[in-house]
N, C-alpha and C positions, 0 to 999 in steps of 0.2 A: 647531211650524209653525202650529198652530191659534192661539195665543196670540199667532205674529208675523201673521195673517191679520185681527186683529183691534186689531191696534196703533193708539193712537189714530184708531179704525174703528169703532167696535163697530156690532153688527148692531140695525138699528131692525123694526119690526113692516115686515110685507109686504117687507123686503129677501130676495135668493133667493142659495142656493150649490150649489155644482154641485161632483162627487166624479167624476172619471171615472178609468174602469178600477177601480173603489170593493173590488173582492174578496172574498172571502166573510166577512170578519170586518169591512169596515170601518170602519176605527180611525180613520179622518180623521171619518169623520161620528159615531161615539160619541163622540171627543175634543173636537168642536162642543156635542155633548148637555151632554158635563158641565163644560163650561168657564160658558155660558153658563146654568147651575142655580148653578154657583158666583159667577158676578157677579150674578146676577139679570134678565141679560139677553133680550131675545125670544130665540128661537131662528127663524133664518132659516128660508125653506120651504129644503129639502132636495131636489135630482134627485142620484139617485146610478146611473151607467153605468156595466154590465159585460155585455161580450160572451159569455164562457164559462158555458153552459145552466147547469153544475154550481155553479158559482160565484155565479152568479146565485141559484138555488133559495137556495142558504146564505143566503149575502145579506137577501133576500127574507124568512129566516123569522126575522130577528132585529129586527123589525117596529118598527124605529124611527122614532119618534112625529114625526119632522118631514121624514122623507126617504118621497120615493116612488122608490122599487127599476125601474129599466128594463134590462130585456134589449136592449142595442140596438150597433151597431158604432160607436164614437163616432167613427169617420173616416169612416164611410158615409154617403151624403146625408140620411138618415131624422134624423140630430143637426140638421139647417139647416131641417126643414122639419113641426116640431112643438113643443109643446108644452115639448118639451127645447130647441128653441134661444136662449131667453135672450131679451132679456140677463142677464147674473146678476152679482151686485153681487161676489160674492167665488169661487175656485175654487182646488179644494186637494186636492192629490193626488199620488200618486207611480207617474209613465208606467210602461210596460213599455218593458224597454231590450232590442227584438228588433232585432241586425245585421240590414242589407243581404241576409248568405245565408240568413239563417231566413226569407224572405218569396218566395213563389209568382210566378213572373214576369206573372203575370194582377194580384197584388197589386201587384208594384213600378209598372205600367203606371198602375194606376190613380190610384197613389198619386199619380207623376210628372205625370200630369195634372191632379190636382185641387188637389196643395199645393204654394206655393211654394219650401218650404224641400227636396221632394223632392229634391236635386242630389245628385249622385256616391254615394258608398257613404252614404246617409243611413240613421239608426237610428230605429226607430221613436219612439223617444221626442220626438225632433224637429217632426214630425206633429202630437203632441197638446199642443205648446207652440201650432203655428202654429193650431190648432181651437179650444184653449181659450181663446187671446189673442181671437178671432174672436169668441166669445159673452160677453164682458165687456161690460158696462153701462160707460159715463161716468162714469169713477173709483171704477169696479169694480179689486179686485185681486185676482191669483193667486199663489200661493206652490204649489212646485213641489221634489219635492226628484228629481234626477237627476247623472248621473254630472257630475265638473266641467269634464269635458273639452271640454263645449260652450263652453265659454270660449274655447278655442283650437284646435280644429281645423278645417282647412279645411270640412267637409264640413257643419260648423254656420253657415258664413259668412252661407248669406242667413238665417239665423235669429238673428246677431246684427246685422245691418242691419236688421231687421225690427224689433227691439225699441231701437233707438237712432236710427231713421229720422224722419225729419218727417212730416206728415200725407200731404203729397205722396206720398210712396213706402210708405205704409203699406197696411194690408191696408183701409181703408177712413176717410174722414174729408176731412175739406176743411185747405189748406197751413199753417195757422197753429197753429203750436207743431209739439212734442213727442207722438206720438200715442202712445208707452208710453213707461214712466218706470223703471227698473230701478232700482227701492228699496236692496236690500241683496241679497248673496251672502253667503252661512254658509257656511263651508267644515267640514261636520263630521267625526267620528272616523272614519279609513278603517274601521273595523272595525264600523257601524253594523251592516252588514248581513251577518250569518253569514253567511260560506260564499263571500262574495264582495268582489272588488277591485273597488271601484267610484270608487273617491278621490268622494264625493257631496257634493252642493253643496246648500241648500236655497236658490233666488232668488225674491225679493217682486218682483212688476212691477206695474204701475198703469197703468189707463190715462186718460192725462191728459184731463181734462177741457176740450170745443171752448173757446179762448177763454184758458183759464187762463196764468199766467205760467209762464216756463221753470223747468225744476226744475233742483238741484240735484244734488251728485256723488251716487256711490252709495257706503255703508254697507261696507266688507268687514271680513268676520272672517274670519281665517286658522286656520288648523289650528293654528298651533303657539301660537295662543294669542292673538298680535298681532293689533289691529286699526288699521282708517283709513278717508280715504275717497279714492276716484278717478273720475277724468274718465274716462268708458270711451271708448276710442276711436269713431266711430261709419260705417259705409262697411262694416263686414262683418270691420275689419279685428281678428285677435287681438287678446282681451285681457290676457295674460298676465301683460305686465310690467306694466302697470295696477295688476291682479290682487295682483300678488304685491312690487306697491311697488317696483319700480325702474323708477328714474331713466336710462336709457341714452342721450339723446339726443345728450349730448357726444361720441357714438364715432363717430358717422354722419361717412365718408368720400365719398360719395358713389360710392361700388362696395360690391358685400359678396360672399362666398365662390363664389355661382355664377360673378359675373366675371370671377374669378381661375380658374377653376378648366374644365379640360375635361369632367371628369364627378364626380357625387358619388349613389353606387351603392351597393345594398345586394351584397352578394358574392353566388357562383353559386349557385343550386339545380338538383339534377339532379333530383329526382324520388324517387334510391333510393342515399343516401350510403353503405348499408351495403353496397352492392354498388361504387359508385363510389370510395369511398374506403380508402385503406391505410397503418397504421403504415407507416412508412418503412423500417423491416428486414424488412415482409414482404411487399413487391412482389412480384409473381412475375416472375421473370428476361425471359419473353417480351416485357413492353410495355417495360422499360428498356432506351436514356432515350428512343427518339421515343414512346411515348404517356404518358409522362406527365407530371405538373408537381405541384410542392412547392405545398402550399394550408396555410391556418392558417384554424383555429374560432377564434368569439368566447373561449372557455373555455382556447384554448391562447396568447395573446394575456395574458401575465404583463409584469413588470417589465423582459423580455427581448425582448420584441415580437414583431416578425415576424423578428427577426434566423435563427432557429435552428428553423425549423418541422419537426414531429415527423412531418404527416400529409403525403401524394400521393394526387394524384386518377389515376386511371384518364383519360385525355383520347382524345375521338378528332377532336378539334378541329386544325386545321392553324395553325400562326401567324398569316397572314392571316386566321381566323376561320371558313374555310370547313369543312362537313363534307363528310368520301371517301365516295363511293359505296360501299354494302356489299361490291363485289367486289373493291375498294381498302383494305379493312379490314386485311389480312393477318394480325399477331398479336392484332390485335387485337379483330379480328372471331373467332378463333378461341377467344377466350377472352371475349368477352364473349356467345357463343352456350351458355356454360355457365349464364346468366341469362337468357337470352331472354325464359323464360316471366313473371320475376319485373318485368325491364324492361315487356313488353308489356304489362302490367296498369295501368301511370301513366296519368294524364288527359292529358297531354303527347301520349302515342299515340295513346289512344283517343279523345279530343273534340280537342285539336289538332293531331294527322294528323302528326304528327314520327316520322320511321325512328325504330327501336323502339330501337336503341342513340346517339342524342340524350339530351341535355342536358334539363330539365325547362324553361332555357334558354340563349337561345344566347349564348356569352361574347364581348363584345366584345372579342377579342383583341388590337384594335391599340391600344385604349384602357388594359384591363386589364397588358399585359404594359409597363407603365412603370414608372419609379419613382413609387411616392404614397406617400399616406399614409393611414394605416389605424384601424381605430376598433371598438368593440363597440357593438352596435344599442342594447343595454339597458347601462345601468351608473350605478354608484351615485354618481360623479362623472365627467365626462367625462376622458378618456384620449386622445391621441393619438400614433399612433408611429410611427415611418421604415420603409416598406421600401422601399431602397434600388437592390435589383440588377434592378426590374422581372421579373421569376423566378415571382414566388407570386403562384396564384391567391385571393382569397378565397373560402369558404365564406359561406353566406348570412346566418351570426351575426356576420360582419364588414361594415363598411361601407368603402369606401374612395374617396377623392378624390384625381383628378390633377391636379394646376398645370399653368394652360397653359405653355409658351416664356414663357421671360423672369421669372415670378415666382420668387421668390430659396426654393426649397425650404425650407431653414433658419428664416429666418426665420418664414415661415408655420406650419410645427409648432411654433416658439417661441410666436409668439402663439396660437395653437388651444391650447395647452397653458399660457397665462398665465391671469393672476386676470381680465379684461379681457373673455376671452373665454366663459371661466368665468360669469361673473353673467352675461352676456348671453343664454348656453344655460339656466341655474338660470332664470331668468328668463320662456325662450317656449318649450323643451321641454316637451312631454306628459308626465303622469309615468304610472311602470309602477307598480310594485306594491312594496310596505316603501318608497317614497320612493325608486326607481332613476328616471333618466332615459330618455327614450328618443330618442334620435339621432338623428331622420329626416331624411332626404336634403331634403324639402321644405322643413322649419326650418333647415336648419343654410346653405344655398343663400341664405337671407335674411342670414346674421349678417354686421355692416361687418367691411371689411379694414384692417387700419391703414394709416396715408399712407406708411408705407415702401415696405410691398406696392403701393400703389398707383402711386406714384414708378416704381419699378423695371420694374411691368408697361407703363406708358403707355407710358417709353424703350424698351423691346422693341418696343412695335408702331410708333413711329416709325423704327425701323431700317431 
């Protein structure tokens, strides 16, 4: 990273770099030290920022000759209004990746007010792309290594409009050109970092200097080896298939799977499976058949589908969808009061005020109880398959979508389950972990429908 930090770059006297979240060993600013002894190069002044007291003392006592050590919160306004704020010609470092719930609702607040990129379930590492972009000098660049999935998840959107935006809608600058330049994306070995799934990207950004001509694609290297270059979409929107070299625009229908479809859903969670759910030869006599209903997990979801499901939920759901009043429960209240205490304990009851024998949530019954078609959230190539009789619930390790009126069922699991639809999911799905996909209802609501489907759906609604 320090070597791509300096690619046809190298640091002149009085140039400055910036190390944030730097840790108690910091290797980004040793790996500056000795890159630059071995070319003979100056060595840039050094500010290196870490918040944690402990981490800082370390830090601090490995008294490197060209960084000065600050204990300071690099998201907190004391980074804008000192000595640390820059500009600084190059910045290199790798964010902490704290989710949404690792952070204090006094911190989320703050956050959301002060940075753009705050939106939805944002992770921290987001935060110190939109700070560190902010104290880059005029063809200053950062290289950055973070999970890759900023590429394509909603929740990185205005932080990839941010870095492909014009000056106009940039964090600062006047409308002509390009105000950041996204060099190259490194897609490296999911296995860099013990102990964690991180799929890690390292990305070079620049920021283009007022005045300069428009730059060029950007540089990918892929994990599996290949590389190239691409035009990254710019507007916020994924970059996936960019990313990952496919071509799909020949498939655009002008509709894609939400339009076809009434719902596309991850299956139920109640809160407490081990209590709501049962092998299917050991229901207990009382709830069969009005409380219950044949459900299938991701994991029982074989070559066989949902044709033959093993497991029943315990249901105290009515078809219409409504729940009985506790003194309408009858068997099923008398057997679900053998769990009372173990129900009572979900956050469902206790932070969302749901009668203690509910659902974690509530099942769309009129939705749910059709025929669709059904899917595993996580998997190693996408799968999709028939259930047919409208009957089974899914569990929450399945997903499933219903076709509205008129789209030709058949067909549509033929093409969800062709090569067609295949690269198009390989393509903009998030990946999990050993290279599984994962199936979200958000992505997959976007994939085109072929002109059959779409033929077939317009003449239904002209009827």
């Amino acid at each position: 990273m320090a070597r791509r930090l300096f690619q046809d770059n190298p640091p002149e006297e009085a140039d400055r770099i910036l190390y944030p979240g730097c840790g108690a060993e910091a290797p980004f600013a040793r790996a500056v030290e000795s890159i630059c002894r071995e070319e003979g190069w100056p060595v840039p002044q050094g500010t290196a920022v870490e918040s944690d007291p402990e981490l800082f003392g370390r830090a601090k006592e490995l008294k490197l000759r060209h960084v000065e050590t600050c204990q300071a919160d690099f998201l907190g306004p004391e980074m804008l209004r000192s000595e640390m704020a820059g500009p600084f010609d190059y910045v290199l470092g790798n964010p902490p990746y704290v989710p949404i719930e690792g952070l204090s609702e006094e911190e989320k607040a703050r956050y959301r007010s002060d940075f753009e990129v705050a939106k939805g379930r944002f992770d921290l590492y987001l935060l110190f792309f939109e700070r560190a972009l902010s104290l880059l000098a005029d063809g200053g660049r950062l290289a950055f290594v973070t999970p890759e999935k900023w590429e394509y998840v909603e929740t990185a959107r205005p932080l990839r409009k941010m870095v492909t935006s014009d000056r106009a809608h940039s964090l600062e600058g006047s409308p002509d050109g390009r105000a950041f330049y996204v060099e190259e994306i490194n897609h490296v070995s999911e296995d860099a970092f013990p102990k964690l799934t991180a799929y890690p990207s390292v990305t070079t950004i620049r920021k283009v200097e007022e005045g300069a001509a428009s730059e060029g694609e950007t540089q990918i290297r892929r994990r599996d080896g290949s590389a190239g270059q691409a035009e990254l979409p710019n507007g916020g929107e994924s970059w996936a298939a960019a990313v990952r070299g496919k071509d799909l625009s020949g498939i655009e229908t002008g509709l894609t799977l939400g339009d076809v479809t009434v719902r596309v859903s991850p299956g139920m969670a109640t809160g407490a499976d081990a209590v709501f759910v049962f092998d299917k030869e050991e229901v207990p006599e009382s709830l069969v058949p009005e409380w219950t209903r044949p459900t299938v997990s991701g994991e029982e979801l074989t070559e066989g589908g949902a044709s033959d499901p093993k497991s029943v939920f315990a249901c105290p759901y009515r078809i219409g969808g409504t729940l009985p009043a506790e003194s309408e429960l009858g068997a099923f209240g008398a057997w679900a009061s053998q769990h009372r205490e173990r129900l009572e304990e979900r956050s469902c009851v206790q932070k969302g005020g749901k009668p203690w024998y509910a659902w974690h949530e509530t099942p769309p019954m009129q939705d749910i109880l059709r025929p669709k078609i059904v899917f595993k959230d996580i998997a190693k190539e996408p799968k999709f398959w028939a259930e047919r009789t409208g009957e089974i619930i899914p569990r929450h390790t399945v997903y499933y979508l219903v076709p509205e009126e008129g789209v030709p069922f058949e067909k549509l699991l033929g093409y969800l389950n062709g090569p067609v639809a295949k690269e198009w999911m390989e393509a903009h799905c998030q990946r999990a972990a050993n290279g599984f996909l994962r199936l979200q209802s958000r992505v997959l609501r976007k994939l085109p429908v072929p002109t059959i489907v779409s033929r077939e759906r317009q003449g239904a609604l002209a009827l």
